[in-house]
N, C-alpha and C positions, 0 to 999 in steps of 0.2 A: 792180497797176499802180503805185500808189506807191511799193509794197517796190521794185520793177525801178527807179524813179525815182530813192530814194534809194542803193541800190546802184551804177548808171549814175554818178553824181554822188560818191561816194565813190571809184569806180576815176578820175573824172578828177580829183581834188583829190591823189588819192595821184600822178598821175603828174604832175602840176604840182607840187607838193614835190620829188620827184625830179629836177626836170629845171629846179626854180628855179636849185640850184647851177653845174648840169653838164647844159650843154646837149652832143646830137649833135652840132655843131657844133665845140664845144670839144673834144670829146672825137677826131674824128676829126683836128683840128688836130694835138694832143699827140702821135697815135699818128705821124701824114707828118712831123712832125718828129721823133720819136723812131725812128721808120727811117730819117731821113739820118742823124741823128747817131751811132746805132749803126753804120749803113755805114762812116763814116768810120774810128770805131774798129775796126772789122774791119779794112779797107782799110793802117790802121797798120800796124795788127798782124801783116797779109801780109806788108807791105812792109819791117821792120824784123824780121821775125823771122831769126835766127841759127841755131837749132836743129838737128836730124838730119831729125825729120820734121814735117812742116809738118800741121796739123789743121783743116780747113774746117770739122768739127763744132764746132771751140771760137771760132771765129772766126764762125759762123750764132748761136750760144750767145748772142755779146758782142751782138749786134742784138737778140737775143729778150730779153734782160736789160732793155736799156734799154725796150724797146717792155711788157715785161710790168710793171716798176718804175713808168712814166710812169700809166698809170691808175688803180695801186695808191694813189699818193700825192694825186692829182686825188682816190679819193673818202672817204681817211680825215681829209685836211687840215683839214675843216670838220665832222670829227664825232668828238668825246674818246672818245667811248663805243667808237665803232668802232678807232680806231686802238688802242685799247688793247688790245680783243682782238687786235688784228692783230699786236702785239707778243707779247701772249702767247704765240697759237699760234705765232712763228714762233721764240718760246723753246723749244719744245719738237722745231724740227726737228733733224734729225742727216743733213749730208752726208758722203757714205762715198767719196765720186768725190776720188783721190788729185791734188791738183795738185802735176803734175813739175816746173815750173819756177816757183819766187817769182813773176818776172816774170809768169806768167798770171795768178795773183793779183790783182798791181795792175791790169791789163787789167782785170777782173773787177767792181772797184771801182770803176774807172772808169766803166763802162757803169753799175752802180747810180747814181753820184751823177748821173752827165748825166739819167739816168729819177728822181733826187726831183726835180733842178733843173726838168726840162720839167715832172713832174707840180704843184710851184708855180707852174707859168704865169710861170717868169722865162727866157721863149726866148732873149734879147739877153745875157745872161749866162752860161745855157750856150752859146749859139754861141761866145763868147768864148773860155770855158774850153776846150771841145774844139777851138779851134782854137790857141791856145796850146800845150795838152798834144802835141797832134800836131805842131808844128813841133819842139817841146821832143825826144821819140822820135825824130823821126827824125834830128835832130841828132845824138841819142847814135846811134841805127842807123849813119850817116855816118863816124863818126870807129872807130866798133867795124868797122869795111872795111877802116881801114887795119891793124889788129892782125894780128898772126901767127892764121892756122889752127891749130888745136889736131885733134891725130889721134894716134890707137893705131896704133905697128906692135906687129905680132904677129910674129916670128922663130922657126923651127923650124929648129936647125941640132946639128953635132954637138960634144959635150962638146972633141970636141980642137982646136976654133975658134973658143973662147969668146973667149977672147983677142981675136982680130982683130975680132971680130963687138965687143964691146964697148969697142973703141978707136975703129970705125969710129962708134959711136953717138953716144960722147961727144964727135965730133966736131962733131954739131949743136948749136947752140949754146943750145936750152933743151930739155931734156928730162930723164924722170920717170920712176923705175922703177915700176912698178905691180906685175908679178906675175912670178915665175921658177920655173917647173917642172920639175924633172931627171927623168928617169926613164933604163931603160936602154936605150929607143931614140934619145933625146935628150934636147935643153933646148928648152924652148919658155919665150920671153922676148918680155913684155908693157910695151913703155914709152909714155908718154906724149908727145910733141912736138909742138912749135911750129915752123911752117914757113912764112914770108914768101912762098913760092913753092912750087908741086908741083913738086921736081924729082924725077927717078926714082932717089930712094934705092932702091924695090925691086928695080928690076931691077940696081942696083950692087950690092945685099947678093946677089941670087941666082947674079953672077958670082962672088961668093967661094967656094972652094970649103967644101965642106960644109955647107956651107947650102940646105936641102932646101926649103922654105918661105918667103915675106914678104909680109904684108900690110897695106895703110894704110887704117886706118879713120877715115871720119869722126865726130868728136866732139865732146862739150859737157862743157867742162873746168867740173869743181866751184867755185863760187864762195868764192874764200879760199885754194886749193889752188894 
């Protein structure tokens, strides 16, 4: 009976130590704010993305970043011993998931810091910062509206029309050869351009004669290129 007594009394002293730092309370706080704040960035990230295809999984990602980061730092903030492991192990991970665009990166890191800042319990300072970075985004999103579209035509015509077919291109005012394939059914010609407007260049290249083919892709022109 007293062994049960002092066992009783040791499982409560142990969960009183635990729960001196990091009440449920706290902890449920961290997580409803670290769901708006990651919504928001997601919400950005919708709304300023440029891209070809738009990814709902990397955009649920940027929420679950901030939401899984916020209690990570709430329980090593107040303990060396543990964060230090916590560093270790996470010296030894190895991410193999390719990121296509820079820009998802910084997303990325966004949602980490907003999850150290809430898991410091400094909520007035991340509100601040993510409300900042997000006018800051879509301001660039705003201004990158008014830039020319960037698209691949892809051209299949014949060798004895090269001529007109690449006087007719240089006509547009920014564009890029990419790739030119001869063979002896034809030329298949790959260029890059900038187009302030969709007008129907395809259907003017498919009036020319011998021109078998024309297609406009949309594209995400290389950064620097």
């Amino acid at each position: 009976m007293q062994q049960n007594f002092i066992n009783n009394a040791s499982v409560h002293e142990w969960f009183a130590q635990q729960m001196a730092a990091l009440t449920p309370m706290k902890m449920v706080l961290a997580l409803a704010v670290g769901f708006f704040v990651g919504l928001i960035i997601a919400l950005v990230y919708r709304k300023a993305f440029r891209g070809v295809l738009y990814s709902p999984s990397f955009a649920t990602t940027l929420i679950m970043l901030c939401m899984i980061t916020t209690p990570v730092v709430m329980c090593i903030k107040s303990n060396i011993a543990l964060s230090m492991g916590m560093v270790g192990a996470l010296s030894i991970v190895r991410f193999r998931t390719a990121v296509k665009d820079p820009l998802d990166t910084a997303y990325m890191f966004w949602s980490l810091t907003m999850g150290i800042l809430l898991g410091a319990e400094l909520y007035a300072i991340a509100l601040v910062v993510v409300a900042g970075i997000s006018v800051a985004m879509l301001a660039l999103a705003f201004f990158r509206l008014r830039s020319p579209n960037t698209f691949l035509l892809v051209v299949h015509y014949d060798a004895s029309v090269e001529e007109g077919v690449m006087a007719f291109v240089r006509r547009i005012k920014v564009q890029r050869m990419r790739s030119k394939t001869v063979t002896p059914g034809g030329v298949e010609l790959t260029v890059e351009v900038q187009l302030r407007e969709r007008f129907d260049i395809v259907n003017r290249l498919l009036d020319t004669e011998g021109v078998h083919s024309a297609t406009l892709i949309a594209c995400q022109s290389e950064a620097g290129n």
